[in-house]
N, C-alpha and C positions, 0 to 999 in steps of 0.2 A: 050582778052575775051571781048564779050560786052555784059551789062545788060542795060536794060530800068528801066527808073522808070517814072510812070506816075505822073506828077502834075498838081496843079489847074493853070490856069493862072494869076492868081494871084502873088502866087508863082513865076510862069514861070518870069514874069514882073521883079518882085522883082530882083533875081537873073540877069536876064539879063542886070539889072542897077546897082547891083551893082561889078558884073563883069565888066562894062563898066567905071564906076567910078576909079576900080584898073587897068586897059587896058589889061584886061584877057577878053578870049574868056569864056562863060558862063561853056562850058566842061573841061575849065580848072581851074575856079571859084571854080564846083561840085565839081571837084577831091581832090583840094584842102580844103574844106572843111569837108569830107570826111576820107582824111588821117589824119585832123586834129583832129576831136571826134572821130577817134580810137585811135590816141596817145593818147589822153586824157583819153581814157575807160582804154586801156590797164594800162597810170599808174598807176589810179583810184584804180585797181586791182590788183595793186602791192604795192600803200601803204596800201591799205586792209589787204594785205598777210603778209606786214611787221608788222600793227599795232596787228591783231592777233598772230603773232610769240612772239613779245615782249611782250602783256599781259600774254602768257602763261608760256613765259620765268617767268615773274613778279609772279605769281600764283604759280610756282615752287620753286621760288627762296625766295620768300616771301618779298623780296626786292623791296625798291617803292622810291621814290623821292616825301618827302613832299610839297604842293602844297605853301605852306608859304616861304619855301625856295626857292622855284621856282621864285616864285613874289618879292622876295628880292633880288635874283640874276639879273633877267630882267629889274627891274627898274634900279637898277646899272647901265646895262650895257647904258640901256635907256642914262642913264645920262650922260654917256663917262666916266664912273668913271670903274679901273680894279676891277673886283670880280673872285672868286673862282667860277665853276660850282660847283651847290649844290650835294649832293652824295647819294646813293641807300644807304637806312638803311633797316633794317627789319624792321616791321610795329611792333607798341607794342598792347601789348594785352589788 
């Protein structure tokens, strides 16, 4: 399949130096470019999906992992020091 996309030459420029800098042909720069911010969208969109699964899980479950123990876990680990992952309580009231 071939699409066009029209650019300024500016752009054009751009691209064709720094294609030429990695010893790709400028068409194979684009491509590459290209399948690289849809990977990127695509994950984007999938930790979206995961991050709203798991709030909604958390909203049903009423289960949360306090942000204190989080920070006390992490710096831990920061340290080389072994800790426990902190644990989903129910939130209190």
């Amino acid at each position: 399949m071939t699409t066009t996309i029209r650019i300024d030459k500016e752009l054009r420029d751009r691209v064709a130096a720094a294609a030429e800098r990695e010893g790709k042909s400028a068409h194979a720069f684009m491509l590459e470019a290209i399948a690289t911010t849809v990977s990127e969208r695509e994950a984007d969109a999938a930790f979206h999906r995961l991050a709203v699964a798991r709030q909604a899980e958390m909203e049903r479950s009423g289960r949360s992992i306090a942000w204190a123990d989080t920070k006390s876990w992490l710096k831990a680990r920061a340290q080389g020091k072994s800790a426990r992952p902190p644990v989903a309580r129910k939130k209190r009231r």
